[in-house]
N, C-alpha and C positions, 0 to 999 in steps of 0.2 A: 474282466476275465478271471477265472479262478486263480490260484498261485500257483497249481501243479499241474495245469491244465493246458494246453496249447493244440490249437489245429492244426491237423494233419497237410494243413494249407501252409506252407512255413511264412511269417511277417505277414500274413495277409494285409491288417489292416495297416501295413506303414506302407506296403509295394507303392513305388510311382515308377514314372517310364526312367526317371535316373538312377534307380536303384535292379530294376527288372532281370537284368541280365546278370547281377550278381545274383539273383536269385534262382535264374536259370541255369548258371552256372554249379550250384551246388545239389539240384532235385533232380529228383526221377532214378531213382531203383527202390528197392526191398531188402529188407534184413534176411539174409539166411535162406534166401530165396531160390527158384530155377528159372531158366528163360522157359516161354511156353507158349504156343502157337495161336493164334486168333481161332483158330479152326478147333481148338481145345474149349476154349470159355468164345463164343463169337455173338455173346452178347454186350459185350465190353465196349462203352463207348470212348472216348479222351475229348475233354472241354479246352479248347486251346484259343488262346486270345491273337485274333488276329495280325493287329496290330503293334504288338508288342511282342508279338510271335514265338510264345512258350506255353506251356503243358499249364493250366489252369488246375483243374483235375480231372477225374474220375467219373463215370455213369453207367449204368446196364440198361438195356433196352427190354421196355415195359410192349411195346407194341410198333403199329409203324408210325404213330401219333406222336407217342410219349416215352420219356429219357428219366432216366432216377438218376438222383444225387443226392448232396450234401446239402442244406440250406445254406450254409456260410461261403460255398462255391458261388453262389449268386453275388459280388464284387460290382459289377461295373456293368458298361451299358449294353442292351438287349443286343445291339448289333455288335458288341464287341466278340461275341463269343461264337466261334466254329465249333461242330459236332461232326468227329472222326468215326466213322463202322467201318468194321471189315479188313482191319488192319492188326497186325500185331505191331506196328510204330505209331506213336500218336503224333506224329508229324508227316505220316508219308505214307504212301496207296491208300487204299479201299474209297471209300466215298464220304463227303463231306457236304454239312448241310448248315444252313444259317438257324438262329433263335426266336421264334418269334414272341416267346411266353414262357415266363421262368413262374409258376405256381409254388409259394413260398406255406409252408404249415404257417398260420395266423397266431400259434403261440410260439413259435420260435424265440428265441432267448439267446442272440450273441454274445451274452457275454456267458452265461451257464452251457450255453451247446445245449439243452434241452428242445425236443421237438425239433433237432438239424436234420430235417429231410426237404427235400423240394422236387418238382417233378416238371421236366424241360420240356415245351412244343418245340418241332422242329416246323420252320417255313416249309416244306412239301413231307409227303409221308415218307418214310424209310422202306427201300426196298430191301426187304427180307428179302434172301437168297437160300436157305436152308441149309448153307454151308459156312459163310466165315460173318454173317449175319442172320442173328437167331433171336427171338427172345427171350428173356431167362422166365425161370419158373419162379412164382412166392408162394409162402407157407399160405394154407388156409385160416382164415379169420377166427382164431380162439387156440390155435396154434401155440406149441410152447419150447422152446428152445432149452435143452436142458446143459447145464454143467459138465464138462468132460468130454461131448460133444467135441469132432473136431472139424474147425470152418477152414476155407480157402480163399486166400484173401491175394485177389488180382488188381493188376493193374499197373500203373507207371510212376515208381517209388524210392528214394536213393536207400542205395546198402548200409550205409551207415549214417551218423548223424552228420558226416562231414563229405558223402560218400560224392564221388564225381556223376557224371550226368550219364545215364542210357537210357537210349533209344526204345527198345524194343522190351517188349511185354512182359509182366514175373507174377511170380505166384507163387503161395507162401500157406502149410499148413501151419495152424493152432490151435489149442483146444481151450473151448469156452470155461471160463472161472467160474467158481462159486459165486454170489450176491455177494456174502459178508467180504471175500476177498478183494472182488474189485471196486466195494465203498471203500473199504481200507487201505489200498492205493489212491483213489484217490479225496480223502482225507472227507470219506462220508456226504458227498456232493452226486452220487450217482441217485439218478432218478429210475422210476423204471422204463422207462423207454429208452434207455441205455444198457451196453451189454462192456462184459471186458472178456478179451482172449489174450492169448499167451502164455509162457512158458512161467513157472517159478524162478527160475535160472536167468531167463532173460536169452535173448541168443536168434531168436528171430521175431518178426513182427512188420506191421506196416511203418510207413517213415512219411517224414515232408514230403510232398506232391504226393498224397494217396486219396487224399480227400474224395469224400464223393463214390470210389469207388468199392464193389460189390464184394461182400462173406458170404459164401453161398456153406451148404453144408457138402464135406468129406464125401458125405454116404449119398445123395441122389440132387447134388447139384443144387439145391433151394437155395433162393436168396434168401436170407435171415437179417444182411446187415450192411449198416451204410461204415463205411469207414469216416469217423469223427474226430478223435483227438487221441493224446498221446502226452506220455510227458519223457520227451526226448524219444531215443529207438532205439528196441530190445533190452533196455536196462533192465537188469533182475530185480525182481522183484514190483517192476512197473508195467505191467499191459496195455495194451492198446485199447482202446475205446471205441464202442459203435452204436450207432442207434440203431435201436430195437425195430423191425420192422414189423415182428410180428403183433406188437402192442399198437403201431398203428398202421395196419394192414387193414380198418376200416375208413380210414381218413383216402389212402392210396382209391380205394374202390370207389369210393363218391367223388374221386376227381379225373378219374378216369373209365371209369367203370368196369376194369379188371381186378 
């Protein structure tokens, strides 16, 4: 893995079931964030491992088939993972469904985060309700996301780098960086299927347990971006990381046909 780089997944690859609960003890909020209702963003999914029974991460809902996420969210076994809609808690109400199929991008790159996108089957289709389950919108194929741009970045994130655990849903605006800015945070390793948002200053942003989940845009709600990596939360001068969806918004359509 890079030096400056770490996912938005905190210790992913050390988790075992004796360390799990330190880990759920310190995830799940946002930097700088507000609470904010499923019925606001209700295409928001939460990847939660059953068994070990905490917030995995993040996903938005492509259809009643198909879930988007992070590639590196993909961890452990098909039946380990529950998929939460319709809830602003990603441990409690709305409705929940098993995995039958995690579709991983064939160039993914664990240790670069390049190509971190994957796209989740759910064992029965997802009942859209048109109220706190919706699916979200993406950009059109040639689509370009400009700088200054500012995204919304939901989901279930802690407040700080050390922050304690909640429950319930946040949501965080930023504005998209220049190219040369966010190669030069993270020390010329961004590809372009990578984006970076954030502040200069530092002071809000996504954090551990965000992975996975959805940057849509300010202005008309569009997904643009998977939340990917970070190097720590909200340090000035350090933004957060996401893959570019709209650079591979033809890969998504050939595997789903949306």
């Amino acid at each position: 893995m890079r030096e400056t780089i770490g996912y938005r997944l905190e210790n992913h690859l050390n988790i075992t079931s004796l360390d799990w609960q330190d880990y759920l003890g310190d995830a799940n909020e946002i930097v700088g964030g507000d609470v904010v209702d499923i019925k606001q963003y209700p295409y928001l999914v939460s990847v939660y491992h059953i068994y070990m029974k905490g917030l995995i991460c993040g996903g938005s809902i492509l259809s009643e088939r198909y879930v988007l996420s992070a590639g590196h969210c993909h961890m452990f076994c098909i039946g380990c993972y529950q998929l939460r809609v319709g809830s602003s808690y990603y441990a409690e109400e709305g409705y929940t469904y098993s995995v039958s199929n995690v579709t991983m991008h064939p160039q993914f790159n664990k240790n670069t985060l390049d190509y971190d996108i994957s796209i989740w089957t759910p064992t029965e289709k997802i009942a859209l309700n048109g109220v706190t389950i919706k699916t979200v919108k993406l950009p059109d194929i040639g689509s370009v996301l400009h700088s200054g741009a500012n995204i919304i970045v939901i989901g279930w994130g802690r407040t700080s780098e050390s922050g304690n655990v909640s429950e319930v849903l946040r949501a965080v605006t930023v504005p998209v960086t220049t190219e040369e800015y966010c190669s030069s945070a993270f020390n010329d390793t961004i590809t372009e299927r990578m984006f970076c948002a954030g502040f200069v200053e530092g002071g809000k942003d996504a954090c551990y347990g965000y992975s996975g989940s959805p940057a849509v845009s300010a202005k008309n709600l569009v997904q643009y971006g998977i939340v990917s990596f970070g190097n720590g939360c909200a340090r000035p001068g350090k933004p957060g990381g996401y893959t570019n969806i709209t650079v591979l918004r033809d890969w998504i359509q050939n595997i789903t046909g949306i």
